[in-house]
N, C-alpha and C positions, 0 to 999 in steps of 0.2 A: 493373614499376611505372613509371607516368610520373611526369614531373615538371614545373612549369611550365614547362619550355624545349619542352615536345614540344606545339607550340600552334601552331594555325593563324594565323600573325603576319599581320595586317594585313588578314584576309578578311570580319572582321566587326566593324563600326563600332557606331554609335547605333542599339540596337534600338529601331523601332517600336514605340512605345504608344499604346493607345488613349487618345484623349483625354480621358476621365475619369480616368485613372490619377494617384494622388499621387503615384508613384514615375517615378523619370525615372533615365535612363545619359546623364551629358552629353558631348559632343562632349570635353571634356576627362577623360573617365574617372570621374566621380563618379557613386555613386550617391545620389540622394538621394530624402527627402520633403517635399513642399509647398516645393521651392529649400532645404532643411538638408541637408548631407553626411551621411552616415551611415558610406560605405565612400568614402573614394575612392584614385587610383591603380590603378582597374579593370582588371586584365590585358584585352586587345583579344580575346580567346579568350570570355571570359564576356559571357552575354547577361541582358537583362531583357525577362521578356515578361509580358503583362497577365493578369489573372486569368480563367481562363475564355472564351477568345478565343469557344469551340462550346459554353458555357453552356447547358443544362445536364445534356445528356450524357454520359458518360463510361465508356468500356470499359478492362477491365485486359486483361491478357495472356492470358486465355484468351477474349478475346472477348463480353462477358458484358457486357449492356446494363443500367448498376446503376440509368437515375435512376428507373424509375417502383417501386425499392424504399426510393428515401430519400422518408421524411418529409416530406411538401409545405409545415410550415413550416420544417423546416429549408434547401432548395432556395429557399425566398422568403426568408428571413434572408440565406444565403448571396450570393445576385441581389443583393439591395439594397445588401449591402456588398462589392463586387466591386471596385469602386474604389481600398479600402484593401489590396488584396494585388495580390500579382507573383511569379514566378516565377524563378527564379536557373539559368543553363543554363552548357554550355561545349561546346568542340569540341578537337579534339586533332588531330595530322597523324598518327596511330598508332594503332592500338588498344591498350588495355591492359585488363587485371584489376584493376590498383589503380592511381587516378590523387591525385596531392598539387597540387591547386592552388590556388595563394592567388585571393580574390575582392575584396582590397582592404586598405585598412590604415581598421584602426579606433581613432581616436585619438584622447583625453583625453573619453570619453563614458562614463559609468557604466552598469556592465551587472551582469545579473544573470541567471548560467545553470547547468544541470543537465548533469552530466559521470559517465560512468562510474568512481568510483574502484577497482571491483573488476568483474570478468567480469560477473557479475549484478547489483551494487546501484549504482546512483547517489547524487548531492550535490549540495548549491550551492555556487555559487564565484563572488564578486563582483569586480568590477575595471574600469580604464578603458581597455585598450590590449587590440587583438587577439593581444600578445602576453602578457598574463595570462591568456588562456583557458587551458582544463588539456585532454588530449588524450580523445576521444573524446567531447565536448561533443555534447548530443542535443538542445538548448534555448540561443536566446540573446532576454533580454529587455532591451530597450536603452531607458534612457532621454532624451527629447527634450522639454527643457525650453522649448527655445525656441517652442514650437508646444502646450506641454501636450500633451505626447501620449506615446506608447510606438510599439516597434517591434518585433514577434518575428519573430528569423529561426532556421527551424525546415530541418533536413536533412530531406529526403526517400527514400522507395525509387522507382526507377526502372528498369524493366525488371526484368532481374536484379540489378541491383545497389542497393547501399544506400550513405546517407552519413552523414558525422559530420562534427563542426567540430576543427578542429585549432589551436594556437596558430604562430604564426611567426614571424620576425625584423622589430622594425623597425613593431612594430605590426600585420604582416600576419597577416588571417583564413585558414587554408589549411583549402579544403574535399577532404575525404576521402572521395574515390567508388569501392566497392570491391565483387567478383565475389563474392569468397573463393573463388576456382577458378582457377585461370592458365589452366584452360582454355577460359573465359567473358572474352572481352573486347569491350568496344568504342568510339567513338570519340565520338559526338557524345549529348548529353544536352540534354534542354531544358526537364528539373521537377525537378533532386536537388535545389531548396531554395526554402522559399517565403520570403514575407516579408509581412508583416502588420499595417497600423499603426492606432490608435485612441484614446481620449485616455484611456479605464479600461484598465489593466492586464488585470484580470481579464476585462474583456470581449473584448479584443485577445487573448490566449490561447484563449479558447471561442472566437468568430470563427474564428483561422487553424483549431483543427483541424474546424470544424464545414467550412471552405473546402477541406481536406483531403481528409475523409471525404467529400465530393461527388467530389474528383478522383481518389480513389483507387479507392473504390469498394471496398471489402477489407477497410473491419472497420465498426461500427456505435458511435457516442457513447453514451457509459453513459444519457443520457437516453431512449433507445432499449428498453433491454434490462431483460428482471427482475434484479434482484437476488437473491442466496441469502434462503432463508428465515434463516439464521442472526444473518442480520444487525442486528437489533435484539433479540439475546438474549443470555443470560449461558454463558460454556463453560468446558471445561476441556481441555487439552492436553498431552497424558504427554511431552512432551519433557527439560523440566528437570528431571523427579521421575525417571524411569527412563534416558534414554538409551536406547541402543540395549538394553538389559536389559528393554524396558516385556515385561510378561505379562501372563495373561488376570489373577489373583488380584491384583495392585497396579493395575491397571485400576479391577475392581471396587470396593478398596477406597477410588481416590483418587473416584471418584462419587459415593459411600458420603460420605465424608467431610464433602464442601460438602452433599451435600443434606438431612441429619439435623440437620443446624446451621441449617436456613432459605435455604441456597443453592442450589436444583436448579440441576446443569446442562441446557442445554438440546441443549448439542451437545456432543460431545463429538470431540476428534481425536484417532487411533491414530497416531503421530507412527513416524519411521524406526525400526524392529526389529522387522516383524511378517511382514517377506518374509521369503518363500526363496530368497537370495540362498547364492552362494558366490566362493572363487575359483580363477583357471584350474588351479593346481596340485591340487586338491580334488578327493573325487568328483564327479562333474557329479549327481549326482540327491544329492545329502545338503546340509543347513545347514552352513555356514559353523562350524569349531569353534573359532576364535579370530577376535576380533571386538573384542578387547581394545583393544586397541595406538591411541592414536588416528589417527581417518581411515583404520581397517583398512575399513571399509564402502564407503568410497570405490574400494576395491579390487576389491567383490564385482559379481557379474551377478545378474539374475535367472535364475533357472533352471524354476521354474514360478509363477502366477499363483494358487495358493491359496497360501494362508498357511503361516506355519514351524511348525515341530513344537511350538515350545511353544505357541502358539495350538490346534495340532490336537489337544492331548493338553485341552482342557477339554470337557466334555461338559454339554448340557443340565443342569439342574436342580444341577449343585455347587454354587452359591450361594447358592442358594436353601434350603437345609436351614440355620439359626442352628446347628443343633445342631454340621452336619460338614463345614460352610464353611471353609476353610482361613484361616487367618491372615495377615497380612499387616503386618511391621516392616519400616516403612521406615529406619530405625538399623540395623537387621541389614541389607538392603540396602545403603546407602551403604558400610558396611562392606566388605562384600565385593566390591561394585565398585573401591572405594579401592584393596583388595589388588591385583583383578585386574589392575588399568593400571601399579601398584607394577610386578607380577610381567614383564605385558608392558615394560615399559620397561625392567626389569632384561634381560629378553634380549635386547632390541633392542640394552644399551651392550656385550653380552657376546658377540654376534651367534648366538645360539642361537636354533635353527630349530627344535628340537624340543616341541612342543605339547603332549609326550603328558602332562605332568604339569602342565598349564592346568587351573585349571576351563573349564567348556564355555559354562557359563548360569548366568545365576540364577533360581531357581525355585520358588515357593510351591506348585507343584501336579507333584506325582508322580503316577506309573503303572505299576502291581503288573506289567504284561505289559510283557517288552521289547520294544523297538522300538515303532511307532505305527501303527496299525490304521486309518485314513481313514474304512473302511466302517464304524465303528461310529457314526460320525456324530459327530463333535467336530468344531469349530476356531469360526472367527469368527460363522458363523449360530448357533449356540446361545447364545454368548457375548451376542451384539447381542440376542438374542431374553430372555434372561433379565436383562439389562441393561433392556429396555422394560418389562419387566415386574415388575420390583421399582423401577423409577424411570419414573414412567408419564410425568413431561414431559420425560423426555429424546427428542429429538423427532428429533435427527441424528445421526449415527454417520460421520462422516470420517476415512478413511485416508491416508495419505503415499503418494507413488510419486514418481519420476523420471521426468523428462519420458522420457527413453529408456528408462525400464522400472526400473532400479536406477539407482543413480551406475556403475557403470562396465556399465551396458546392459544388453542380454542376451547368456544363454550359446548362442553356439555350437553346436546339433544337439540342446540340451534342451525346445526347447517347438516342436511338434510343428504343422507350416505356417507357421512365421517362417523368413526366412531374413535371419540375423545374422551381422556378420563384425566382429571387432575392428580395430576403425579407428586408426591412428595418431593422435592429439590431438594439434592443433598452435596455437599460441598467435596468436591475431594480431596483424600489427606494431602496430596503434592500442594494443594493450591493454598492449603492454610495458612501460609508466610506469605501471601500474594497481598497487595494493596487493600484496603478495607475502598471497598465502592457498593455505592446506592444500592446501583443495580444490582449487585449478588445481595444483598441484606433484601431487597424487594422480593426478588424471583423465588429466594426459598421464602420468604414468610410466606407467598399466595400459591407456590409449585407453579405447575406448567400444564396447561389440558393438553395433553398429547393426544394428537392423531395416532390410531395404532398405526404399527409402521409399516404391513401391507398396504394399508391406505392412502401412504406419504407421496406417492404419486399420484393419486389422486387428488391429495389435498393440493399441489400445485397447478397441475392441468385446470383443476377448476378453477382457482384464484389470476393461473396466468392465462386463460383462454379467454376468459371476462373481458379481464383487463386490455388484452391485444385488439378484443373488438371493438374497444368505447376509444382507442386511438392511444394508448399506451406502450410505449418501444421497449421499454427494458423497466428492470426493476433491481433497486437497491435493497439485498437481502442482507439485515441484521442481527444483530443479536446472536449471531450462530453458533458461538460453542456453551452454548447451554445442553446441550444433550449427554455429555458425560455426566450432567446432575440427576439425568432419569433413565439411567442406561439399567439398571437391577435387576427388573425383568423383563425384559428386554433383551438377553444375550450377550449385554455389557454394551460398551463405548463404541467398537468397531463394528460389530453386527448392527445394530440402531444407526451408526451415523450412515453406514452402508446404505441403507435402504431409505434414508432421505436426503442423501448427495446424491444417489442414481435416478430418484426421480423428480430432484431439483434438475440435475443435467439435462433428464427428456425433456422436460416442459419450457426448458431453456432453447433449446435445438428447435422444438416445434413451434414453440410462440414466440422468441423473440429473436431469429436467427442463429441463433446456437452463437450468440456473443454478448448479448444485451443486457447483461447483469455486473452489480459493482456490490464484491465481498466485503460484509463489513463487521468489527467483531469475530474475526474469524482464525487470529494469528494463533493457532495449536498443528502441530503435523497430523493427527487426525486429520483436520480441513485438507490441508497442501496434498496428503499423499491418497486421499478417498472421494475429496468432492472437485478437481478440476481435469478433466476430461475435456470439459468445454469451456467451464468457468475462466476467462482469462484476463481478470482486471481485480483488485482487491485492494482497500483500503492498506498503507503501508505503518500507519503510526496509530496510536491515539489519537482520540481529537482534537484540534483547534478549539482551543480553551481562548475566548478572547480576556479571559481574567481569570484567577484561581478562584474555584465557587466558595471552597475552606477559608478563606482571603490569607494576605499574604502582607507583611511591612514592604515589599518590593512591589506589590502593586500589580500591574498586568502585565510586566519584561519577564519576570524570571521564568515563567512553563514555554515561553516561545523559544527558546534554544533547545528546550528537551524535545519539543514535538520536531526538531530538524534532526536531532538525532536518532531520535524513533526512527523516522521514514529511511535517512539513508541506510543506518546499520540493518536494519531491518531487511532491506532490498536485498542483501548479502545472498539470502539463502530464499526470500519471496517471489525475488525475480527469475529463479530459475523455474516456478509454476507460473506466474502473473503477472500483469503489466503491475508496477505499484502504482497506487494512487495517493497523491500526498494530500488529499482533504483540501476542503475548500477555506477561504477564509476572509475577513471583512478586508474590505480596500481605506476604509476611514481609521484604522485599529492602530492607535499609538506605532506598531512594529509591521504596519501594513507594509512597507519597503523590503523590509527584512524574512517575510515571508514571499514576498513577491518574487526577489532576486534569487529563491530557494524551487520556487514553483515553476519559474520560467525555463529553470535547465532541468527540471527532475525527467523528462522526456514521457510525461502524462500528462493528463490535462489539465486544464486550467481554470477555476472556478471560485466561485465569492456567494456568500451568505450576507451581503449585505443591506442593511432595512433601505425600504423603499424611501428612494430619494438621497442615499446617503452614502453617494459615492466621490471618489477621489480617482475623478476621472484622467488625470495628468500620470497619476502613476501606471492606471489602465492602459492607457497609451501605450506604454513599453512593453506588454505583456501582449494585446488584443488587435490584428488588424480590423479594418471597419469593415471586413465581409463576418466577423465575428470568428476567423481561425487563428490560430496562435503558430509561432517559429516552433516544431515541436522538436527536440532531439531524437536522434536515432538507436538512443540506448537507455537504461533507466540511469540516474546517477548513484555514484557509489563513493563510500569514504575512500581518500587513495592510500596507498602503502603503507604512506610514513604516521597516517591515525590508526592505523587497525589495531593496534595492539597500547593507544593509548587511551587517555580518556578528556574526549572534547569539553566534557561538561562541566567537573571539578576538580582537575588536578592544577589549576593555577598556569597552565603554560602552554597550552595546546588547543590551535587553531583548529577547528571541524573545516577539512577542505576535500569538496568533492570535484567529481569529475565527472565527465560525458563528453558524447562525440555525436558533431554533426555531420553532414556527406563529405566536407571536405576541410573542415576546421575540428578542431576539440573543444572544449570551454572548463575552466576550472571556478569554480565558487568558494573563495574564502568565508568563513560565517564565525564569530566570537561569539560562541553558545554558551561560553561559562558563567555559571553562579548559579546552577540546582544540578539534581540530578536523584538518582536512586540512593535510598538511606538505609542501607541493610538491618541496622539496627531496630529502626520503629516499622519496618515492610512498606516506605512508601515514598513518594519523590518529595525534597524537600529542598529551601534552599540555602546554597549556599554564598551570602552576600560579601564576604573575604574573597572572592573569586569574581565576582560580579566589576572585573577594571578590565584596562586598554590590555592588550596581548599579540606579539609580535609573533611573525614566521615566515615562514621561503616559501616563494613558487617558482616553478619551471616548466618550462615543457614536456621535463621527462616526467611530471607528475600525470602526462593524459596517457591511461591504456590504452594506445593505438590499436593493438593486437586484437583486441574485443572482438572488435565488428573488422570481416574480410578486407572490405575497401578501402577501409581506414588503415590496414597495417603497415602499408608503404609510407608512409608519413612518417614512420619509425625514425627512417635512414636519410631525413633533409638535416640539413649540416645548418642552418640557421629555421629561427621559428619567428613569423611577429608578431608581438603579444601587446593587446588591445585593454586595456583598463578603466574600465564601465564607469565607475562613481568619479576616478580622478582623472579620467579622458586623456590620459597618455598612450600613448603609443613608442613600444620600443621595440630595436631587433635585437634575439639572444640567442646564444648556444642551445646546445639541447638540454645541459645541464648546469649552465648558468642560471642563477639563483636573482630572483628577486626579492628583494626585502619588503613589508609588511604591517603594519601596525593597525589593528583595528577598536577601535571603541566598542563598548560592551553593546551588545545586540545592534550591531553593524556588520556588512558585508562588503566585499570588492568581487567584480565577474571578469576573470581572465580569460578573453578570445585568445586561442593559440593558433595560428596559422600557420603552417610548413610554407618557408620563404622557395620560389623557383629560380632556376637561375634559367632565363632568358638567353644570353650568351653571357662574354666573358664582363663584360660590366653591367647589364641591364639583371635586373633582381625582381621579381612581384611575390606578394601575398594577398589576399583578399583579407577584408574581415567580414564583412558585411554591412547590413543595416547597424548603423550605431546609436539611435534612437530608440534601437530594441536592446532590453537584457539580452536576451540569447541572438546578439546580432549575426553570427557564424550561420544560423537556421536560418536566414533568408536566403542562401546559398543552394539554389537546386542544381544548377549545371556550371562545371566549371570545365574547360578546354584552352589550351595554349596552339597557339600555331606560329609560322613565320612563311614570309615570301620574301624572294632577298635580303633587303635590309627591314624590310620591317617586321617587327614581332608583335604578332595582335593576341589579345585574351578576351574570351567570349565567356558569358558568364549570364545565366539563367537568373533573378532575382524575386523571390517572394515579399511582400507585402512595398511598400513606400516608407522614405524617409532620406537620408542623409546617409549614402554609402560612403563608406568608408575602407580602403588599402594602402598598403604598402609598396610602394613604387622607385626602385632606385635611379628611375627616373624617368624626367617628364613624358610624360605622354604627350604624341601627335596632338593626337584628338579622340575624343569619347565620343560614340552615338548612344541612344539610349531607343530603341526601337525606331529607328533606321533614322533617329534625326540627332545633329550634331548638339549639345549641349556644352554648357558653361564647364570651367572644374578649379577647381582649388589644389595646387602641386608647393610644395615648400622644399627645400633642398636637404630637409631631414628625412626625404620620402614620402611624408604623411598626403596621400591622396582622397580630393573628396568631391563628390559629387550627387546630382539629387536625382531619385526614381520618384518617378509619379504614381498614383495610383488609375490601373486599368482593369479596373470592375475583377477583379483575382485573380487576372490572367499574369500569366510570368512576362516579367518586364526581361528584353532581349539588353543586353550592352556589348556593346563592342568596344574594345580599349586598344589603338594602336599606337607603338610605341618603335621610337629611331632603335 
C-alpha cells in the first residue's frame, strides 16, 4: 500500500485547463469553482484535468470504440455541459496495489454523501469537514452557496483499479485507489475521480454520471435500458413467511391467499431455500440436512442447478385436485421452525456435532417412495406450470441465487464443466470500520468455490437456461459484492467483477429478456459502473428488518425509519443506473402504514413478504388494484432540497420528505424517521430514543422537481397548486411557495397530492387529484385534456384503477359522465369535488366533466 509520502514531489505543478473549464488548481494548491475553494492544500502529486480533452470518444481496456453506441442526446447533453466537470488524477514514485492519498482538506462546507456501512449496502452521512466523511464513501455532494450551485465529486474505476473516498486528519479528503490484487499495481492515474458542478442538485448528479457513462463506456443510464416487467405490479416474496424452510405446498398456499381475497400476485419470488446447496463436510451430491442454525446457508455451495428435493418431490397437477391438495398451517409451521433453531442453538452452546436427531425440513408434501425419482418429472416446471394455471395473472415466477452461485459458491467437482476452487475470503482494509454482519463473519470463515472467471459465463447460461425452461422469468441475484474478498489471483476487483457482470448481462439478454433480474447486495461502484449494461432494477436500501435480530428497548419502530432513508438517499446516485427497488415488506407489521405510504410513491414496485394468511387487507387496498397493478409513479422518489444536506434520522428536527411525479400531478411524502441512525463511533446503526418524538415541518409545491421528467416541467409556472392530504383528508389551494405546516408522530407519514390548478376562464378554476382511496392517488391519472365550446368548459380525463375520485373545482360542474353515462357527484362551495369510478376489468375509465 502507498501513502501520501510515496509522491512524485515537485514534478507536477498547475494542470492545464481548458479554458472554458470552471474548475481551476491554483498555483497555490486550491482547487476551486468559478474562484470558490472547494479542496485546498492540494498534495503537488494530484492533478486536474478538463472534461473530455478527445470528446467524444472513448475506449475502455478492451479496446472497444463505445461513442457511436451512446445515445446522440445524451453525447449532445454531455458536449454542452463539458465545462462543468474535471477530472481528479495522481502520480506516485512506486507502483502500488493500494494507494491512500489525500486530495485536499475540505473545510466548514456542508456536504452530503453515500458511504458503504456494510460490504453490500450503503447510506448517507452529512457533514462539513473531510474529516467527517465515513470510510469507503462512493458519492460526495457539496454544497456552494456562494455561487448557488453544487458540486459532486464522485470516485471512479480506472484501469484496473477502482476508488472510494476516505476521511483524514485535519479535514483531509484521502482518496482510495485500489487493485485488490498485490499483484496488479501501478503508479500514475489520470480519471479515479471526477467532479461536477451545477446550480440543481439533482441535475448536477444526472449530468456527472450521464459525463461518466460517455467516459467509461461500460454500463448504460437506466434512461437507456427496459425495465422488468414487474415493475409496476403487485407481488409476493416467500422470504419472511418461510425462510429458508419456503416449499412448493406454502408457496401455493401464500398465492392462494392474496389472490381469493381481491389481491393477485403478479409476480411472485422464490426467495433462498429452493437450491441444492450443501456443505464441504456433506455428501457432495445430497441437500444440506441441517440448515437450521442461523447463517448455516452461508456455509453451503451449490452443488447442482436444478432444485432441492423438496421442490423435486411436487409433481404436476397436486394442487390442483380441492379434494387432495395438501394443506398448509402456517402456525404449525412457525412452530416447528421455532423448535428447530431452539434445538440448533441448543447444540451449537453444547458443541454437539451430531444432526442425526435434527429434523431435516419442513414439509407439507410427502412421498410414499423413498428417496426422489427426478425422472418422474417433479420439481419447479410443474409447480410454476400449475401455479399459472390456477392463478392466470400471475405473470413472473423469480428465483433467488448468489451472484457466485450460492452464498459460499459452488461445490468442488459437483457440477460437471465449472471448474471451482474454494477461495480464501478476505476482508478489505476500506471495509474494516463497516458494520459487523453474519454474513461477512460466515463467508470468510467457509471462503467462496469460485467458478474460474472464464467459466463465469458459463456458470450462468447453465443455471439461467435451466431455469427459463421449467417456467422461470427472472431471477433475484444476491450476495454480489463478495468478489472483492477473492479478487488476489484473479487480477484484482475489476478484472474478476469484469468477467462475471458481462456474463451475468449475456445470460440475462438471452434467458430472461435482457430485464428480468433484481440487484441485490450490490450497492459498491464496482457493481453500478461494470455490471448494468442491461441490468436495470436493484435493491435501493438494506433489508426490511421487521425487528432488530440484535433486539432493541424500542422494539420493532426504530430500523423502519433507517430503511426509508437507505432507499431514498440512496436513489441519489442508484437511479442514475437502475430503477430502485425499495424491498418488500409485511402488511401486518406494527409500521406496515408507514412503509406502505413510502412504497406507494417510490415509483417501483410493490411487494409483501407476508405469512400465509396474514394479511391486512384494508391497507392493501390503497396500494393494489384488483387486476393486481399498482398507481406507479414516473420517477424513482428522492429526498427534496431542503433534506439533502441534513439529517432525517437523528438530528432532533428534521422531516425525511420525498418527492416524485406522476403524468400530471407531483406527490410529496412526509415520513418522521427519527430515533436511530449510523454510530460512527461503534461502526454500526444504533438507536437513538431522545430523538424518537412528534417533529414539525413545511410543504409546498415548490418542493416537487417538476423539471425532472420533460412533461412535467410546465407545471413549474401554474400560479396556484391543489394540495390533497392523504391521512388528514384535507384538501387546500396554495401558492407555489406557500408553506404548509406539519407535525408528525414518530414513525408516522402524511402524502401530499400536488396538483397545478388550471384556469378555465376568468372564474372557473380545475385541478384533479385523483383516486383518493389510493396513496399515490395523482397515479390514477392517465390522460388529462381541457377543452371549451362557447360557454362551456369540459375536462376529459383518462382514470386507472376505481374508487372515489377526487378534484378541485372552483366550480360546480354541469354534469359528470363516467364512460358515456351521467353520474351522481359531490361539489361543496370550497371546491372539493367528488365522484365514483367503477371498476372495468383494467380498462381506463373515460370522464367527462362539463362545466358553466
Amino acid at each position: 500500500m502507498a501513502s501520501a509520502n510515496n509522491i512524485v514531489s515537485g514534478k507536477i505543478s498547475t494542470n492545464s485547463m481548458n479554458s472554458a473549464s470552471r474548475f481551476s488548481l491554483s498555483p497555490n494548491r486550491n482547487i476551486s469553482i468559478d474562484n470558490i475553494t472547494l479542496l485546498s492544500q492540494v498534495p503537488h502529486n494530484v492533478t486536474l484535468s478538463p472534461n473530455f480533452t478527445n470528446f467524444p470518444t472513448t475506449i475502455d481496456n478492451d479496446h472497444n470504440n463505445h461513442s457511436n453506441n451512446i445515445p446522440a442526446h445524451i453525447l449532445k447533453s454531455v458536449s454542452s455541459k463539458s465545462e462543468n466537470g474535471a477530472f481528479l488524477g495522481l502520480s506516485l514514485n512506486q507502483p502500488s496495489d493500494r494507494i491512500l492519498n489525500p486530495v485536499g482538506r475540505l473545510l466548514d462546507r456542508k456536504f452530503l454523501s453515500i458511504f458503504r456501512f456494510k460490504t453490500w449496502w450503503s447510506t448517507m452521512w452529512v457533514g462539513s469537514s473531510g474529516s467527517d466523511l465515513q470510510m469507503e464513501t462512493q458519492l460526495i455532494l457539496l454544497q456552494v452557496p456562494e455561487i448557488n450551485s453544487y458540486v459532486a465529486i464522485i470516485p471512479l474505476i480506472e484501469g484496473d483499479f477502482r476508488s472510494a473516498i476516505h476521511p483524514g486528519s485535519d479535514g483531509q479528503v484521502i482518496l482510495c485507489v485500489e487493485s485488490g490484487s498485490t499483484k496488479v499495481k501501478s503508479k500514475t492515474f489520470s480519471s479515479c475521480a471526477y467532479l461536477h458542478a451545477g446550480a440543481n442538485p439533482f441535475d448536477v448528479i444526472r449530468d456527472a454520471f450521464s459525463a461518466i457513462r460517455v467516459h467509461l463506456g461500460t454500463f448504460r443510464l437506466l434512461e437507456e435500458k427496459k425495465l422488468p416487467r414487474i415493475v409496476d405490479k403487485f407481488g409476493w416474496c416467500s422470504w419472511d413467511a418461510f425462510y429458508l424452510t419456503v416449499e412448493p405446498i406454502g408457496l401455493w398456499h401464500g398465492v392462494k391467499s392474496l389472490a381469493e381475497n381481491g389481491f393477485p400476485p403478479r409476480f411472485l419470488i422464490i426467495d433462498d431455500g429452493w437450491q441444492s446447496i450443501n456443505m464441504d463436510h456433506e455428501n457432495p451430491f445430497e441437500d444440506s440436512k441441517d440448515l437450521t442454525t442461523l447463517g448455516s446457508q452461508m456455509l453451503c455451495r451449490l452443488y447442482r442447478f436444478q432444485e432441492n428435493d423438496k421442490f423435486v418431490k411436487y409433481k404436476a397437477g397436486v394442487m390442483l385436485s380441492p379434494d387432495h391438495a395438501p394443506k398448509f398451517d402456517q402456525e404449525m409451521h412457525d412452530k416447528m421452525f421455532q423448535e428447530m433453531v431452539a434445538l440448533a442453538e441448543k447444540k451449537k452452546r453444547e458443541g454437539n456435532c451430531d444432526i442425526s436427531y435434527s429434523p431435516k425440513t419442513i414439509e407439507f408434501l410427502k412421498e410414499e417412495e423413498e428417496g426422489v425419482e427426478r425422472s418422474r418429472g417433479g420439481g419447479l416446471g410443474p409447480l410454476v406450470g400449475d401455479l399459472k394455471e390456477k392463478f392466470p395473472k400471475l405473470d413472473d415466477v423469480y428465483v433467488w441465487h448468489a451472484l457466485c452461485g450460492a452464498w459460499g459458491g459452488v461445490r468442488p467437482g459437483a457440477i460437471d464443466g465449472l471448474d471451482a476452487k474454494v477461495t480464501r475470503a478476505k476482508l478489505a482494509a476500506g471495509l474494516e470500520k463497516t458494520m459487523d454482519d453474519l454474513a461477512v463473519d460466515m463467508i470468510i470463515q467457509g471462503g467462496i468455490g469460485l467458478v474460474e472467471p472464464n467459466q463465469a459465463a458459463d456458470l450462468y447460461e447453465s443455471m439461467h437456461s435451466y431455469l427459463a425452461d421449467v417456467g422461470i422469468t427472472g431471477v433475484k441475484v444476491d450476495v454480489i459484492h463478495t468478489l472483492e474478498y477473492v479478487s488476489e489471483d484473479h487480477g484484482g476487483r475489476v478484472r474478476l467483477a469484469k468477467a462475471y457482470y458481462d456474463g451475468l448481462n449475456k445470460s440475462l439478454e438471452k434467458n430472461f429478456g435482457g430485464s428480468g433480474l433484481i440487484a441485490s447486495m450490490e450497492q459498491c461502484n464496482d457493481f453500478f459502473f461494470l455490471a448494468t449494461k442491461h441490468i436495470s432494477m436493484a435493491r435501493a436500501g438494506d433489508d426490511f428488518w421487521f425487528e432488530d435480530p440484535n433486539g432493541d428497548p424500542m422494539g420493532a419502530y426504530w430500523l423502519q425509519g433507517v430503511h426509508m432513508i437507505h432507499c431514498s438517499y440512496n436513489s441519489l446516485w442508484q437511479g442514475q443506473f437502475v430503477q430502485p427497488d425499495w424491498d418488500m415488506f409485511q402488511s401486518d407489521h406494527l409500521c406496515a402504514e408507514f412503509h406502505a405510504g413510502s412504497r406507494a410513491i417510490c415509483g417501483g414496485p410493490v411487494y409483501v413478504s407476508d405469512k400465509v394468511g396474514r394479511h391486512d387487507f384494508k391497507l392493501l387496498r390503497k396500494l393494489v388494484l384488483p387486476d393486481g397493478t399498482i398507481l406507479r409513479c414516473q420517477h424513482y422518489a428522492l429526498p427534496t432540497r431542503d433534506c439533502l444536506f441534513e439529517n432525517p434520522l437523528f438530528d432532533g428536527k428534521t422531516l425525511l420528505k420525498i418527492w416524485n411525479l406522476n403524468k400530471f400531478v407531483g406527490v410529496i411524502g412526509a415520513f418522521n424517521c427519527q430515533g436511530a441512525g449510523w454510530y460512527p463511533e461503534e461502526h454500526k446503526c444504533k438507536a437513538y430514543p431522545q430523538c424518537y418524538k412528534s417533529m414539525s415541518g413545511v410543504v409546498s409545491a415548490d418542493d416537487v422537481e417538476w423539471e425532472q421528467k420533460d412533461s412535467t416541467a410546465i407545471y413549474r409556472n401554474a400560479e396556484q397548486y391543489a394540495i390533497f392530504m392523504h391521512k388528514s383528508d384535507n384538501l387546500v389551494v396554495k401558492k407555489p411557495k406557500e408553506q404548509i405546516n406539519i407535525t408528525l408522530q414518530p414513525s408516522s407519514f402524511e402524502i401530499f397530492t400536488i396538483s397545478p390548478v388550471h384556469r378555465l376562464n376568468e372564474g372557473a378554476k380545475f385541478a384533479p387529484i385523483g383516486l383518493e382511496n389510493m396513496f399515490n392517488s395523482g397515479g390514477a391519472i392517465e390522460s388529462l385534456e381541457y377543452g371549451s365550446k362557447i360557454d362551456i368548459y369540459s375536462v376529459n380525463i383518462k382514470v386507472k384503477g376505481t374508487g372515489k375520485f377526487l378534484a378541485y373545482s372552483s366550480e360546480k360542474p354541469k354534469e359528470i359522465a363516467v364512460n358515456g353515462d351521467k353520474v351522481e357527484f359531490e361539489w361543496s362551495t370550497n371546491g372539493i369535488l367528488r365522484f365514483h369510478v367503477p371498476w372495468i376489468c383494467g380498462q381506463l375509465a373515460k370522464v367527462h366533466i362539463s362545466i358553466n
